[in-house]
N, CA, C and O atoms as CSV, one atom per row, in Angstrom:
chain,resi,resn,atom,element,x,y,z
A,1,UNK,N,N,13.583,1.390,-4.701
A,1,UNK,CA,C,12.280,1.950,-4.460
A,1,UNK,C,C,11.437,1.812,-5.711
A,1,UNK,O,O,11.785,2.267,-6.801
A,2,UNK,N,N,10.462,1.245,-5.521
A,2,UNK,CA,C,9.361,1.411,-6.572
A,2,UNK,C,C,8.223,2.598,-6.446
A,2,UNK,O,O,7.538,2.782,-5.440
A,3,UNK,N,N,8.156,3.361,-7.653
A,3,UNK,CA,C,7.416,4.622,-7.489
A,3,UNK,C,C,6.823,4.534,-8.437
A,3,UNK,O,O,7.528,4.098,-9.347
A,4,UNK,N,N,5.294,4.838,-8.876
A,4,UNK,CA,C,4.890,5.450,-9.804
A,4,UNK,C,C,3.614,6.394,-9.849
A,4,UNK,O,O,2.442,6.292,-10.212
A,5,UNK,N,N,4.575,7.525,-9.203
A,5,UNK,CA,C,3.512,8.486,-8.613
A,5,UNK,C,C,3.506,9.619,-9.874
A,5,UNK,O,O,4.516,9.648,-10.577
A,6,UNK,N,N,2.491,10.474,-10.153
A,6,UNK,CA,C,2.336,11.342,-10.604
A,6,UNK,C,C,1.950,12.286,-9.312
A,6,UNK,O,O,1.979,12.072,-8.100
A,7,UNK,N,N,1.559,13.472,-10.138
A,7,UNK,CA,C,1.856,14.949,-9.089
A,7,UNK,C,C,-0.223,14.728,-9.109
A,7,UNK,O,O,-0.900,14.475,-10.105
A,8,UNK,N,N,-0.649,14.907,-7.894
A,8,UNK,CA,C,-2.022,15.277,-7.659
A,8,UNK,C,C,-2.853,16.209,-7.010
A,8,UNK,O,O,-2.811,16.229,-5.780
A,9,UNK,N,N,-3.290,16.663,-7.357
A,9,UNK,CA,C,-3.736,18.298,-6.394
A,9,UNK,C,C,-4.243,17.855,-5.291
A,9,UNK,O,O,-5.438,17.605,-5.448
A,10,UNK,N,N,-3.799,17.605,-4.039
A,10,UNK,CA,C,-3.988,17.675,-2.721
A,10,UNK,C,C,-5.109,18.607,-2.830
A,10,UNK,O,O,-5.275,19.501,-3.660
A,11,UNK,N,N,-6.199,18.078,-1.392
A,11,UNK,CA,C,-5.931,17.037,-0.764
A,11,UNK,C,C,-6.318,15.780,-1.352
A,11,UNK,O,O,-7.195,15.700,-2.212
A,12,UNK,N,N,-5.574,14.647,-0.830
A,12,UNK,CA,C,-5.875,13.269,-1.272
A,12,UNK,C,C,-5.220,12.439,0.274
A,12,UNK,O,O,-5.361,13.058,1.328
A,13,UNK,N,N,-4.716,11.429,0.293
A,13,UNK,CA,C,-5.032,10.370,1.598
A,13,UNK,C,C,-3.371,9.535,0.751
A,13,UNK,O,O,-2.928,9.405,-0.390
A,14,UNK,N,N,-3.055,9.252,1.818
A,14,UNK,CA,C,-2.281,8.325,2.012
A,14,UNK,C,C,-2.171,7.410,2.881
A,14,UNK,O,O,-1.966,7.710,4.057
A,15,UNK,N,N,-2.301,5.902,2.408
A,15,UNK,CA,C,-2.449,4.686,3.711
A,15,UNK,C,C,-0.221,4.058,3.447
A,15,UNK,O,O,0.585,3.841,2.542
A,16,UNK,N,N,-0.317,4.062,5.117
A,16,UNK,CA,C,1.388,4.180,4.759
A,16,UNK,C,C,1.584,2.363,5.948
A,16,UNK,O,O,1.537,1.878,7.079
A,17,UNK,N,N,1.807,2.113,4.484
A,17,UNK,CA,C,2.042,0.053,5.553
A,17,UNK,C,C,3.082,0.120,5.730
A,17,UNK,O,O,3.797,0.576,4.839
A,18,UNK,N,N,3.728,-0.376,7.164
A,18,UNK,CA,C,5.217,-0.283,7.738
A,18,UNK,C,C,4.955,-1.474,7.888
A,18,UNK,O,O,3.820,-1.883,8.134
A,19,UNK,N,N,6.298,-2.433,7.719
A,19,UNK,CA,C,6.133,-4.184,8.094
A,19,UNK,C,C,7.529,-4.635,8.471
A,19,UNK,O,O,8.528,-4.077,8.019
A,20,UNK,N,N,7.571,-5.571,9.238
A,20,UNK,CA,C,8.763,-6.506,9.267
A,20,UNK,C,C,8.020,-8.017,8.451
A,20,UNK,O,O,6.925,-8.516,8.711
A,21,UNK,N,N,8.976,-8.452,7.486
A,21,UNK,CA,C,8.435,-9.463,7.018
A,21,UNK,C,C,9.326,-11.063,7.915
A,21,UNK,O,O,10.331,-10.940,8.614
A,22,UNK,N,N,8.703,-12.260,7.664
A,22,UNK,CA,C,8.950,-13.298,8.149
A,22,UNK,C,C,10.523,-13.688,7.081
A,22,UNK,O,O,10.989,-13.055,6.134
A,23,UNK,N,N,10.936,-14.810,7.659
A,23,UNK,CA,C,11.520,-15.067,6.510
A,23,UNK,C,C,11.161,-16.467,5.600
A,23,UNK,O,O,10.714,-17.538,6.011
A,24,UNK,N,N,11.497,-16.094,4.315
A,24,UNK,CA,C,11.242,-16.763,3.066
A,24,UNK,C,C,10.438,-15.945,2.368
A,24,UNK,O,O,10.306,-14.755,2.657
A,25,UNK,N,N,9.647,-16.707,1.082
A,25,UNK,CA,C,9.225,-15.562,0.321
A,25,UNK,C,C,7.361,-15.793,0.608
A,25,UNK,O,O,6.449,-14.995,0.823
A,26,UNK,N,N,7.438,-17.461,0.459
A,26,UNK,CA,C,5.584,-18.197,0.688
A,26,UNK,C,C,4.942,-17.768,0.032
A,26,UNK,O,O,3.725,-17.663,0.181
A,27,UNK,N,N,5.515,-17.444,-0.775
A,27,UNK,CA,C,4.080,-16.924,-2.119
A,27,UNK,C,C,4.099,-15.219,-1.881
A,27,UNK,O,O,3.489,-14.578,-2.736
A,28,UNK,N,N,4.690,-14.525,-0.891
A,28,UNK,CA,C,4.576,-13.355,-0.701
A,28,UNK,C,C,4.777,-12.550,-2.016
A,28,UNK,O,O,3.791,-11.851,-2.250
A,29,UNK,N,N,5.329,-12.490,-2.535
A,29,UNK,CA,C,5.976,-11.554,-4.046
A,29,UNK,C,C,4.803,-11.738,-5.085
A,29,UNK,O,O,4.388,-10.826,-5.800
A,30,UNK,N,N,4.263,-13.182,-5.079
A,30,UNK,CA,C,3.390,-13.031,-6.313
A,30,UNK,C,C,2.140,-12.278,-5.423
A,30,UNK,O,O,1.519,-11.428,-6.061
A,31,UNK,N,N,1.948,-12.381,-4.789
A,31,UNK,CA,C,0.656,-11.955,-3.468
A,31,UNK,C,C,0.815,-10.245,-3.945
A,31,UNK,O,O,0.084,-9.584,-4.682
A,32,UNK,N,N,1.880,-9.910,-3.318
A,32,UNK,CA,C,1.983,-8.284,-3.507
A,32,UNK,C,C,1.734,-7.818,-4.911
A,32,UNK,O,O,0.915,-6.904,-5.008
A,33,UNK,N,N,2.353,-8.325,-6.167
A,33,UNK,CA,C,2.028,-7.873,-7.820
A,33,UNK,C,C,0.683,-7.962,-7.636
A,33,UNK,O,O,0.200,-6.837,-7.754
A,34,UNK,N,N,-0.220,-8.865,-7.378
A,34,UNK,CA,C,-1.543,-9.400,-7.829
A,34,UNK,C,C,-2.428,-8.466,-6.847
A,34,UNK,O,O,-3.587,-8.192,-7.159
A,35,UNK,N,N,-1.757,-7.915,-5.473
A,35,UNK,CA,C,-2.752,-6.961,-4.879
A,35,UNK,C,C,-2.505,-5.606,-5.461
A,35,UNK,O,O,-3.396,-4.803,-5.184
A,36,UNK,N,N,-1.388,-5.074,-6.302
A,36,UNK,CA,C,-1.108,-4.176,-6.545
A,36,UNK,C,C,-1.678,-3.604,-7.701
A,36,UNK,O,O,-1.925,-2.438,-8.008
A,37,UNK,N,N,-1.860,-4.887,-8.379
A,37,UNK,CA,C,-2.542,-4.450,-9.672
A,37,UNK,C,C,-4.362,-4.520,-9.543
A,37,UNK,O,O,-5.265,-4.196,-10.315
A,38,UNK,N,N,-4.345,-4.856,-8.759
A,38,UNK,CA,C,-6.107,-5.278,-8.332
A,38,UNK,C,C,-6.065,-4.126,-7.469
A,38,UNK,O,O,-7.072,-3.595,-7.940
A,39,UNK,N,N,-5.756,-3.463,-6.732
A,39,UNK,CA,C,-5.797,-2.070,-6.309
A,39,UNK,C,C,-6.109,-1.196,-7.209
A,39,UNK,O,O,-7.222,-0.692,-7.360
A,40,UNK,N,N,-4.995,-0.956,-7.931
A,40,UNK,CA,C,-4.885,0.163,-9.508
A,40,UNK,C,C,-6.380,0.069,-9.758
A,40,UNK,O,O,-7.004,1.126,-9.664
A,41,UNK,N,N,-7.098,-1.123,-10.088
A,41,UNK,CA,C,-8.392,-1.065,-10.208
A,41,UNK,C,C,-9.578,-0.389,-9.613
A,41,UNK,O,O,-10.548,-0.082,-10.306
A,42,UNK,N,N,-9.534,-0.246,-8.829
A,42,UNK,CA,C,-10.234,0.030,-7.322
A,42,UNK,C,C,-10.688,1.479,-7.886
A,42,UNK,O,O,-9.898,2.082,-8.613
A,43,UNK,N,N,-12.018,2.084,-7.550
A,43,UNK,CA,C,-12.318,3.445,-7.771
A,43,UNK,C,C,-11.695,4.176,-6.527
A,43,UNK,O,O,-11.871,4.015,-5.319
A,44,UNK,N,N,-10.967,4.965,-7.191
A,44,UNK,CA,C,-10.646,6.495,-6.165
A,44,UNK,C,C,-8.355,5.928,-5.606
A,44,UNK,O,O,-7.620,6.502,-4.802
A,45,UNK,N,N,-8.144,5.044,-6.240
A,45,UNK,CA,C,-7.037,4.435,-6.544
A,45,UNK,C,C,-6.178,5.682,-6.658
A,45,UNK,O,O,-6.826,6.559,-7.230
A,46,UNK,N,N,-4.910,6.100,-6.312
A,46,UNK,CA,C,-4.023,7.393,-7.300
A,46,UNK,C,C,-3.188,6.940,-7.487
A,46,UNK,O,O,-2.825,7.370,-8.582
A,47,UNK,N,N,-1.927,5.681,-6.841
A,47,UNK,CA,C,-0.981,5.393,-6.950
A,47,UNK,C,C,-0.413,4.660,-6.061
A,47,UNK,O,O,-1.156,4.211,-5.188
A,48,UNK,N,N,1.433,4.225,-5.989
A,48,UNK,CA,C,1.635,3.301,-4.645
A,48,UNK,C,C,2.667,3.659,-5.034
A,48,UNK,O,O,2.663,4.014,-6.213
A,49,UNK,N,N,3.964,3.740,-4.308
A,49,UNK,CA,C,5.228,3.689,-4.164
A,49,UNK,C,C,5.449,2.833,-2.157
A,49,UNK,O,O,4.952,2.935,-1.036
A,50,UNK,N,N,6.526,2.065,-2.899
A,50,UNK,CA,C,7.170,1.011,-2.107
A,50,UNK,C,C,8.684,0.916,-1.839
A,50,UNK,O,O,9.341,1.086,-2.866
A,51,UNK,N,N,9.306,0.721,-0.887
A,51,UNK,CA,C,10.438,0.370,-0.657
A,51,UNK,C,C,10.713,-0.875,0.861
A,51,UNK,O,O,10.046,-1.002,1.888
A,52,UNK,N,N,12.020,-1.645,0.370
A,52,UNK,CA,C,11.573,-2.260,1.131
A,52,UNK,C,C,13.525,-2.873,1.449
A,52,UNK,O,O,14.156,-3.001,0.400
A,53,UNK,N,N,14.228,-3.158,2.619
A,53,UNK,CA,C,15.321,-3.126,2.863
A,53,UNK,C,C,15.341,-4.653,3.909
A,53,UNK,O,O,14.276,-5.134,4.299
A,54,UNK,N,N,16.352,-5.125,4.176
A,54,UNK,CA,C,16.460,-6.574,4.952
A,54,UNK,C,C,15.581,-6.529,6.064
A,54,UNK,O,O,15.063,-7.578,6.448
A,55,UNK,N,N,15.315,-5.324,6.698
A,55,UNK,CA,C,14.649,-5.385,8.142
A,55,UNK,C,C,13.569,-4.809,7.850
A,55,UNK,O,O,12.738,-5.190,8.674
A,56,UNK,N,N,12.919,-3.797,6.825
A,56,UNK,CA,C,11.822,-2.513,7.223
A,56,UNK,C,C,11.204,-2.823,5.848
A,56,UNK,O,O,11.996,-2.828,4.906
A,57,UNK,N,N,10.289,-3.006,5.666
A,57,UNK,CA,C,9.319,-2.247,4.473
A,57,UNK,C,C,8.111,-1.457,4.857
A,57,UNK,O,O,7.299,-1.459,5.782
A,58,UNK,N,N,8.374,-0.638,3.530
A,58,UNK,CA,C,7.218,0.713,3.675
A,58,UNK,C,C,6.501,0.504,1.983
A,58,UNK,O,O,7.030,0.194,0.915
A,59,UNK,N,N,5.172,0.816,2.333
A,59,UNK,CA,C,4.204,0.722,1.504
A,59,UNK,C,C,3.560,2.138,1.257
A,59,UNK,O,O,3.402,2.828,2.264
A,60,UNK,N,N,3.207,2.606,0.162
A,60,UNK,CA,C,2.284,4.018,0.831
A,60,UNK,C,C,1.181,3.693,-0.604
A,60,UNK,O,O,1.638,3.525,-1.734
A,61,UNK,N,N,0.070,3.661,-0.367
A,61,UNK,CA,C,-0.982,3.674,-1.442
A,61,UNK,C,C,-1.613,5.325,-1.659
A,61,UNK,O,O,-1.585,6.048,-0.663
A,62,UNK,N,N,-2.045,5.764,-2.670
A,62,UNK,CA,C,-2.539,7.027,-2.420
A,62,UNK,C,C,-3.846,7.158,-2.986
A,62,UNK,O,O,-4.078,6.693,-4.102
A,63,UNK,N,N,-4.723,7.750,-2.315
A,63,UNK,CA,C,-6.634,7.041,-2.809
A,63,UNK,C,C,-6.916,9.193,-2.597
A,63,UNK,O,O,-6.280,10.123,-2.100
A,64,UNK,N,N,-8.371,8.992,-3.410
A,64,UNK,CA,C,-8.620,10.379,-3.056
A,64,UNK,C,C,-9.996,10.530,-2.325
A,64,UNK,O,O,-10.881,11.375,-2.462
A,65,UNK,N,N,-9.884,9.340,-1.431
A,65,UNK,CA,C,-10.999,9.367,-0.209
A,65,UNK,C,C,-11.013,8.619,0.484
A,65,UNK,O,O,-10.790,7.472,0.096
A,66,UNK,N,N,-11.329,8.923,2.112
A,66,UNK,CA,C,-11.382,7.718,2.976
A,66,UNK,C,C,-12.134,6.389,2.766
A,66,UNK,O,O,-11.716,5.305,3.174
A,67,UNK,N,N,-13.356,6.590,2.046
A,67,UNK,CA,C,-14.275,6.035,1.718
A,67,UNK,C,C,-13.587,4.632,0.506
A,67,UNK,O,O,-13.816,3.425,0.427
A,68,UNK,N,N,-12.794,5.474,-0.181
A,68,UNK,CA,C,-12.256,4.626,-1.297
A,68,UNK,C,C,-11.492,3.465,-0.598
A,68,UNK,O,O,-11.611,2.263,-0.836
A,69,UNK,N,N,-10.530,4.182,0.485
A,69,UNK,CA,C,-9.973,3.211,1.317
A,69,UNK,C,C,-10.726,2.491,2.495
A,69,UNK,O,O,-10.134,1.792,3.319
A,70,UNK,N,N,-11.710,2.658,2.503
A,70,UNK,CA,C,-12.385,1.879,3.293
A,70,UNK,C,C,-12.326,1.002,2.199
A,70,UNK,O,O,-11.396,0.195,2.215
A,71,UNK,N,N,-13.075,0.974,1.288
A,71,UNK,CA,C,-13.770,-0.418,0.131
A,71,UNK,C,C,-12.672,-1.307,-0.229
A,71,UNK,O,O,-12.749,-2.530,-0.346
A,72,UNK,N,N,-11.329,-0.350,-0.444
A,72,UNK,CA,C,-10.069,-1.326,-0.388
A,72,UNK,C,C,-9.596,-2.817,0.467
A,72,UNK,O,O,-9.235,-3.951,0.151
A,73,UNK,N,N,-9.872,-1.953,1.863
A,73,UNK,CA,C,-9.667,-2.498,2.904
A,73,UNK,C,C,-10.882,-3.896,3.117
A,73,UNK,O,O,-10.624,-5.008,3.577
A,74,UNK,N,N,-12.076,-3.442,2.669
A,74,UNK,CA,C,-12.926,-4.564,2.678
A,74,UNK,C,C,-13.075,-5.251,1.393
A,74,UNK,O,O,-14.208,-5.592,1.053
A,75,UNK,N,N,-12.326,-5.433,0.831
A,75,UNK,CA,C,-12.059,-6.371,-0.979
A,75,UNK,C,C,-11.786,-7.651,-0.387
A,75,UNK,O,O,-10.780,-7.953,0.254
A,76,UNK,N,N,-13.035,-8.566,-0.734
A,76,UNK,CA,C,-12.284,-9.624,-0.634
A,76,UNK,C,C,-11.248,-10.176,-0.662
A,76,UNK,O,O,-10.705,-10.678,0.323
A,77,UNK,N,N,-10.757,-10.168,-1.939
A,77,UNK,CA,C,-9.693,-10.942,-2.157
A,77,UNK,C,C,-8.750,-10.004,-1.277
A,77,UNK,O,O,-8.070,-10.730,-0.552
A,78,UNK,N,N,-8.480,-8.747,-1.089
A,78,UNK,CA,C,-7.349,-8.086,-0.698
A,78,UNK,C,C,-7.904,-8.896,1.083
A,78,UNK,O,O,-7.023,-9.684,1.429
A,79,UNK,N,N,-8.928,-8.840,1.998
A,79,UNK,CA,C,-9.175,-9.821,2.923
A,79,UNK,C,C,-8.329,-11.564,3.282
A,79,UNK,O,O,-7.918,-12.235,4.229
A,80,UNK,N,N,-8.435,-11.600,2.109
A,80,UNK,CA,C,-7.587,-13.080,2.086
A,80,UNK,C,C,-5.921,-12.757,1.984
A,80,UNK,O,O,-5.123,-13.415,2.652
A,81,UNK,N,N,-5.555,-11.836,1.212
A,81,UNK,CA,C,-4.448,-11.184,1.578
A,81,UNK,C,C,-3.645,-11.121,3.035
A,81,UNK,O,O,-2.588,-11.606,3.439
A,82,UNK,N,N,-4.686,-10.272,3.625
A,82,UNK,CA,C,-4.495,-9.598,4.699
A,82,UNK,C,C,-4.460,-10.451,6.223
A,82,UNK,O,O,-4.008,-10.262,7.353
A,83,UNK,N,N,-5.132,-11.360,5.582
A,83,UNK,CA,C,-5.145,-13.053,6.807
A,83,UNK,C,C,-3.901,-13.523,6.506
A,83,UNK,O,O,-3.097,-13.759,7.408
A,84,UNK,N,N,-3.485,-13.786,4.687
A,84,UNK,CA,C,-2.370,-14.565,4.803
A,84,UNK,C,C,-1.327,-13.952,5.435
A,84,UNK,O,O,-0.488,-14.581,6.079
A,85,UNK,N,N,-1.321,-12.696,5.288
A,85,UNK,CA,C,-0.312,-11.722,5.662
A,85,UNK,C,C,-0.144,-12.433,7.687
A,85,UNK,O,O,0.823,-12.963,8.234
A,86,UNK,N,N,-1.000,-12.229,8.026
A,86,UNK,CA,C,-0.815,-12.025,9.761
A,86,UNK,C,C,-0.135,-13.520,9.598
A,86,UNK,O,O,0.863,-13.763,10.278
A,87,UNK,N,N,-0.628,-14.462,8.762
A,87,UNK,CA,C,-0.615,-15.920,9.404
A,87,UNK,C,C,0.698,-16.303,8.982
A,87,UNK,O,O,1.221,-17.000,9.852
A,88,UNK,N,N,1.526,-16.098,7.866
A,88,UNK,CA,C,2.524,-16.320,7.215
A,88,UNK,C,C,4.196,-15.066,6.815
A,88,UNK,O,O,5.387,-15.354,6.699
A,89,UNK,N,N,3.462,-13.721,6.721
A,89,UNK,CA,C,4.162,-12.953,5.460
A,89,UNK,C,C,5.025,-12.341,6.973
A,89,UNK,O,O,6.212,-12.535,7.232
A,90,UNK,N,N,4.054,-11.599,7.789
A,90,UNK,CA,C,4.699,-10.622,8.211
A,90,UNK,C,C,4.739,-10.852,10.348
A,90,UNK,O,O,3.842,-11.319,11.050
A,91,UNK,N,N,5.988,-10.358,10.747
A,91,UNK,CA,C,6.369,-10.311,12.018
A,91,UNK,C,C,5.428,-9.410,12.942
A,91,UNK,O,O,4.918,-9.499,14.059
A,92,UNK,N,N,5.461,-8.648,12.061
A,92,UNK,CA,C,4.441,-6.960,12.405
A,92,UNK,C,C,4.317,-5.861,11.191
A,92,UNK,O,O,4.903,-5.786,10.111
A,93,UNK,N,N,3.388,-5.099,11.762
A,93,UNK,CA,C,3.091,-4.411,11.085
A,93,UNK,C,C,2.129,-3.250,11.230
A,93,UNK,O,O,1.273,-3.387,12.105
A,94,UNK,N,N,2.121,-2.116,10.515
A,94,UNK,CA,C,1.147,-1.263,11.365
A,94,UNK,C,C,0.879,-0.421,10.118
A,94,UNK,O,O,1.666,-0.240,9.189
A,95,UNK,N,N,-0.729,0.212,10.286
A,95,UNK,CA,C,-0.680,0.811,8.976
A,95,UNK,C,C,-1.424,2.287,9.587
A,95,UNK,O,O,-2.251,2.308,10.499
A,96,UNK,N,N,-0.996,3.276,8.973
A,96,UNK,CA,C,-1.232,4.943,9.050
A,96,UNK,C,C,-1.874,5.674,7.859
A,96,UNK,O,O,-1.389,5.842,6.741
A,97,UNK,N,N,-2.770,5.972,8.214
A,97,UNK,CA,C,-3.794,6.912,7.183
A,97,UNK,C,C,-3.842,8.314,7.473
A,97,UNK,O,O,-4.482,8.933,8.323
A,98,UNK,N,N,-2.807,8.793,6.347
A,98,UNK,CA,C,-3.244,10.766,6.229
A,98,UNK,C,C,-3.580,11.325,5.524
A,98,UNK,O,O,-3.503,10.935,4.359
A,99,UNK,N,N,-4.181,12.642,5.869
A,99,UNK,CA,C,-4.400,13.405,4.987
A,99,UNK,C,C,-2.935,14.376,4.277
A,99,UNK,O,O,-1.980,14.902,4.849
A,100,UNK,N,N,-3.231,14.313,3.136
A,100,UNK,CA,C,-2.372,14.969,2.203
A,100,UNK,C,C,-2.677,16.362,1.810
A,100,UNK,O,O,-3.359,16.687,0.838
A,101,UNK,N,N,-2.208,17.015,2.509
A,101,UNK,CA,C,-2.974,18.434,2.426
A,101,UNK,C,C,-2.117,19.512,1.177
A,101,UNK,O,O,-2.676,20.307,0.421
A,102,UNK,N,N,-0.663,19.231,1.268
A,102,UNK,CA,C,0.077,19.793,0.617
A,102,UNK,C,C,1.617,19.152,0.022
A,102,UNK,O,O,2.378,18.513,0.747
A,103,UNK,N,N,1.869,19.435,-1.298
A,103,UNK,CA,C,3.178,18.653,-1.668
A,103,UNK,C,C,3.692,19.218,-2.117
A,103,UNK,O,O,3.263,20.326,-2.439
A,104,UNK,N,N,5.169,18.728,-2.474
A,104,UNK,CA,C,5.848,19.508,-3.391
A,104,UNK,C,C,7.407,18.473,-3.708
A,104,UNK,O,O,7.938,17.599,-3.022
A,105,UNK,N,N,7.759,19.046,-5.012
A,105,UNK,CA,C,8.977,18.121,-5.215
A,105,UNK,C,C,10.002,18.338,-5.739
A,105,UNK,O,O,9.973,19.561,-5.876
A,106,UNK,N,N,11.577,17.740,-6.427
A,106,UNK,CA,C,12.818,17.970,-6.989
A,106,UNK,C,C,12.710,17.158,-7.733
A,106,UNK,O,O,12.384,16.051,-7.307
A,107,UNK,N,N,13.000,17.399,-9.593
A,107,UNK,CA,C,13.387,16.739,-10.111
A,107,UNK,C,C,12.474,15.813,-10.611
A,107,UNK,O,O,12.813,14.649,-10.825
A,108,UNK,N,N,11.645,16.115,-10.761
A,108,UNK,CA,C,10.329,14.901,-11.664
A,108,UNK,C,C,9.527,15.316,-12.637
A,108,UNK,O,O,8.735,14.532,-13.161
């Protein structure tokens, strides 16, 4: 699992990408670093933790507005992403946006 979340005073948003990927890699791996770090950029950005196993990956980005994730979602380059994705990367996929109303944790 890749995490690098800090603790944030809710509420804030979480966009949660569930995928089956294709097989091979097609450029996929450098694709994901280069959207990940061009995200971090993004105003209203909080974090991402990822995991990802032979059959399932899960994505979760964490923004502190819908709005922020709207502008995400319409980034160019993350657009060209998101084509290569349907046309090449992934089998399926589905993505879920919540509100984060309350958290709590062990050990961090």
């Amino acid at each position: 699992m890749n995490g690098n979340m800090k603790a944030f005073q809710p509420p804030y948003y979480a966009v949660i990408f569930t995928s089956q990927r294709t097989i091979g890699d097609k450029g996929y791996g450098k694709m994901a670093e280069a959207m990940e770090q061009l995200a971090s950029q993004q105003p209203g950005f909080l974090g991402i933790e990822s995991a990802r196993d032979n059959e399932l990956g899960i994505t979760v980005s964490y923004w502190d507005s819908l709005e922020a994730i709207r502008n995400w979602k319409e980034n160019s380059a993350h657009k060209i992403a998101q084509e290569k994705g349907k046309q090449e990367w992934y089998k399926n996929y589905s993505v879920r946006i919540c509100k984060v109303e309350k958290e709590y944790s062990f050990g961090l």
